[in-house]
Phi, psi and omega in degrees: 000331184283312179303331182302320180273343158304305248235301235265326201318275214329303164341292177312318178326298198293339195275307187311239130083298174313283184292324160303280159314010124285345191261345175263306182108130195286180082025139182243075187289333194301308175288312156349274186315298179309330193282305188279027151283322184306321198279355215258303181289347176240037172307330173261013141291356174289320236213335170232010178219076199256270173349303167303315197323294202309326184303306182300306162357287181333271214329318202243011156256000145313303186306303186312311189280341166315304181308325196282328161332317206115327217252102193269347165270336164299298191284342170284343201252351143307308175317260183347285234265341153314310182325258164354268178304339169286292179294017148290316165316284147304316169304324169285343183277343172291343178293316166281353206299302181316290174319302184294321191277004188280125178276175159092306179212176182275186168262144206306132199204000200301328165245036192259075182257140144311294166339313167275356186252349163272119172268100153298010185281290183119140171012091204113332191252015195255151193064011164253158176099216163265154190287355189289163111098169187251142230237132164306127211233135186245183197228170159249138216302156193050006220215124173249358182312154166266119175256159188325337180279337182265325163323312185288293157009255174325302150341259192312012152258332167283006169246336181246357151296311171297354178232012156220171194268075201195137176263152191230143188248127164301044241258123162290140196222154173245168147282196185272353207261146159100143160303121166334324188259327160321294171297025206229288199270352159306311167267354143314294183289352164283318214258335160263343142294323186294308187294308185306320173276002174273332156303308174274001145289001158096043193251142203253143207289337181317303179291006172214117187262165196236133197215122165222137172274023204024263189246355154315332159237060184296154174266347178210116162304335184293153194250002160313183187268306179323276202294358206260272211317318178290348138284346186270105167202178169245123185218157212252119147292127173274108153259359138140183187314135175292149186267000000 
């Protein structure tokens, strides 16, 4: 019988053992793999979206390198949010697909400047200026709700959509507080909100696609709350004439 337990220890070791190096956690080759396929499946985003490309790239050469550390939940919850933006990548770039591959010329855009219709100001600034162009709408921390101020906004970008002919793409944005795939679908859900109430002011939804970049492109590095706030927004693209 001593022997038998003797015989059986090692076995138990090994199972601990086992179980101790699953509790750390493997390598997240799996999740790895799906984000470059996704990135892989989204190639003609190099060439008609290259900014998400280039973001998703960022994203999944992070992972990587995260994973070659050890540190496999970081590289797995990178892997995801890499995913994520290479199919983002792709949904805008089939969106441009017409556009970018037609040769010989750009897309007809001659009374179209992007430049003047974005407002870049930030917080405190909403509803100043001119009534013209499309004005940035900001969020409250954790929150994809529209406060009274974005609303008002939001009126007035929805009057000046309805009086040009043109699509606009929506990009959701975050602070830095919150895990990467958090913040990935925090600005998803800021940019279809945005869209859905621009929609019920009689904004026609065709014309407008939604992208979000969580926490990657922020407009102020600082850690103060003032620059935090002025990453939680939504902001609006010209992509060039409604068909």
């Amino acid at each position: 019988m001593i022997r038998r337990l003797n015989l059986r220890l090692p076995l138990a070791l090994t199972v601990a053992l086992g179980l101790l190096l699953a509790a750390c956690g493997a390598r997240p080759t799996q999740t790895l793999t799906e984000a470059e396929a996704a990135l892989a499946d989204a190639k003609i985003a190099e060439k008609c979206a290259p900014e998400e490309y280039q973001a998703a790239l960022k994203a999944l050469k992070k992972a990587n390198e995260l994973a070659d550390k050890g540190e496999n939940e970081e590289a797995k919850n990178q892997a995801i949010a890499a995913k994520k933006l290479a199919i983002n990548a792709r949904n805008k770039a089939l969106l441009r697909k017409d556009e970018c591959e037609r040769e010989n010329a750009p897309p007809p855009v001659a009374a179209v400047n992007p430049d003047e219709f974005i407002d870049k100001s930030g917080p405190g600034s909403m509803g100043e200026g001119s009534s013209d162009g499309l004005k940035t709408v900001y969020f409250d921390y954790n929150s994809s709700d529209l406060t009274p101020e974005a609303r008002q906004t939001l009126s007035a970008n929805a009057a000046w959509l309805k009086s040009k002919a043109v699509k606009v793409t929506i990009e959701g944005h975050c602070d830095k507080r919150g895990s990467t795939e958090y913040n990935l679908a925090l600005g998803e859900r800021r940019a279809m909100i945005v869209r859905n109430y621009l929609k019920s002011l009689g904004v026609n939804p065709d014309r407008m696609a939604v992208i979000s970049y969580g926490e990657e492109k922020p407009l102020d590095y600082g850690e103060a709350e003032q620059g935090m706030a002025r990453n939680r927004r939504a902001e609006f693209v010209v992509r060039g004439p409604a068909e």
